[in-house]
VOTIMI-564429 format. One line per field, with one value per residue (C-alpha): residue number from 1; x, y negated, z negated. Coordinates in steps of 0.1 Angstrom, whole numbers, padded with zeros to 4 digits, always signed. Layout:
# residues N
pos = (NUM  ...)
u = (X  ...)
v = (Y  ...)
w = (Z  ...)
END
This chain:
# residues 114
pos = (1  2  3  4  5  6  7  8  9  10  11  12  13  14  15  16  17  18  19  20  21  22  23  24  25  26  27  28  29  30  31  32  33  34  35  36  37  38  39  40  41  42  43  44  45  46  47  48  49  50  51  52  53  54  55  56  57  58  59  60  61  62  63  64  65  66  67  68  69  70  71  72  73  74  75  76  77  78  79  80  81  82  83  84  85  86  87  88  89  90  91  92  93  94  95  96  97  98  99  100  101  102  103  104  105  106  107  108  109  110  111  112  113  114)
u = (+2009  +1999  +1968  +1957  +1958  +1936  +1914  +1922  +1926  +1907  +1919  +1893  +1920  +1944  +1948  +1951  +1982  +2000  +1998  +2013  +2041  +2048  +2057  +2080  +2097  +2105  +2121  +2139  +2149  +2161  +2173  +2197  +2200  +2221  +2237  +2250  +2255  +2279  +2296  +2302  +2317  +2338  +2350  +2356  +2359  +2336  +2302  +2287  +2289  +2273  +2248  +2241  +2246  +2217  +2193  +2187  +2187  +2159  +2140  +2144  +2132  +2103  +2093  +2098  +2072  +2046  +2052  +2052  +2013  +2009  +2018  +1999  +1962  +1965  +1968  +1941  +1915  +1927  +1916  +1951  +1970  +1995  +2015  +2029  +2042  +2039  +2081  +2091  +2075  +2089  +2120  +2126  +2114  +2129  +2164  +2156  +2147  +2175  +2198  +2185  +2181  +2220  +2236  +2210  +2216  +2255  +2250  +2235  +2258  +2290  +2301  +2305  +2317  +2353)
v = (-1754  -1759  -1786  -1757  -1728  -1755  -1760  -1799  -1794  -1773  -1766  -1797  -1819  -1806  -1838  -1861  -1841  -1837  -1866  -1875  -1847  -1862  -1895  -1879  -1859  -1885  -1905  -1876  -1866  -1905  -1907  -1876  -1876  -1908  -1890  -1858  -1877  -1906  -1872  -1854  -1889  -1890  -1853  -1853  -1889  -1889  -1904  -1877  -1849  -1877  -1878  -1842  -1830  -1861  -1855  -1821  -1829  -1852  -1823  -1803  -1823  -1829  -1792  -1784  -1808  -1801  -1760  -1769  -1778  -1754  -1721  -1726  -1739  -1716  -1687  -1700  -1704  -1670  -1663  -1652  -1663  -1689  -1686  -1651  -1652  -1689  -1696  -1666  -1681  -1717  -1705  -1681  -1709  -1739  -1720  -1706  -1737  -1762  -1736  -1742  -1780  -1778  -1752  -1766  -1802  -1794  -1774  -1800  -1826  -1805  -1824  -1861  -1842  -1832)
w = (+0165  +0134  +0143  +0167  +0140  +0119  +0143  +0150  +0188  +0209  +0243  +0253  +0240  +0262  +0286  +0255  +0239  +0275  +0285  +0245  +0249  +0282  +0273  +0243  +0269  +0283  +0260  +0244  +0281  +0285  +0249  +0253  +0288  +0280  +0251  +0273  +0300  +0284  +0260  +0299  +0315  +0282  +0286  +0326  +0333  +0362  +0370  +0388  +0359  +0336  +0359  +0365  +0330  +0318  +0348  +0337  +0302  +0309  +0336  +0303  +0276  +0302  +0307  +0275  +0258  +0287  +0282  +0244  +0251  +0277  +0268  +0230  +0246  +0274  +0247  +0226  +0253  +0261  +0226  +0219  +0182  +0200  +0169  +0178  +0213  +0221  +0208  +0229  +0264  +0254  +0246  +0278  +0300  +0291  +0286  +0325  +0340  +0318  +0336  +0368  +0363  +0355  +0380  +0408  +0406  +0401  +0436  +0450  +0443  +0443  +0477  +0455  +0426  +0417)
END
C-alpha cells in the first residue's frame, strides 16, 4: 500500500507483485496450515480436523495475498485512493471465504470425520 500511494508500482506491475504475494501465500498458507493443523490434531486427536482446519488456512492465506494485490491496483487503475476502502474489501473477503474454506471442506469431509 504504501509503494502504491508513493507511486513505486503502477498497476503495470501488477503480474510481478502477484505472482510475489502468491508465493508468500503460500508458504504462510503451508507454514500455518501446519501450525493449525498440528494445534487441531492436538485438540481433537484426529487426522481429518488437522487436515481440514490447515487446508483452509492455506486456501486463506492464498486468497488473502492475491486479494491483498487485487483489490488496491484494481482501485488505483480505477483512479480510486486504495488506502480508504481497500482493508474493508480484504477484510470482508478473506473472513467470507476462510469461512467457507472451513465449513465447506468440513462438509465435505464430514463422512471420514468424527
Amino acid at each position: 500500500m504504501r509503494s502504491l500511494a508513493l507511486g513505486e508500482i503502477e498497476p503495470r506491475d501488477a503480474n510481478r507483485i502477484l505472482n510475489k504475494e502468491i508465493m508468500l501465500g503460500v508458504i504462510r498458507g503451508v507454514l500455518f496450515g501446519l501450525i493449525v493443523g498440528i494445534a487441531a490434531f492436538l485438540w481433537k486427536g484426529e487426522w481429518g480436523w488437522g487436515f481440514v482446519v490447515g487446508t483452509a488456512m492455506l486456501l486463506n492465506m492464498l486468497v488473502a495475498g492475491l486479494l491483498g494485490t487485487v483489490i488496491p491496483l484494481g482501485m488505483k487503475a480505477f483512479r480510486l485512493d486504495p488506502a480508504i476502502a481497500s482493508g474493508v474489501f480484504l477484510t470482508t473477503f478473506t473472513d467470507m471465504l476462510g469461512f467457507l474454506f472451513l465449513l465447506g471442506l468440513a462438509t465435505l469431509l464430514i463422512g471420514q470425520l468424527t
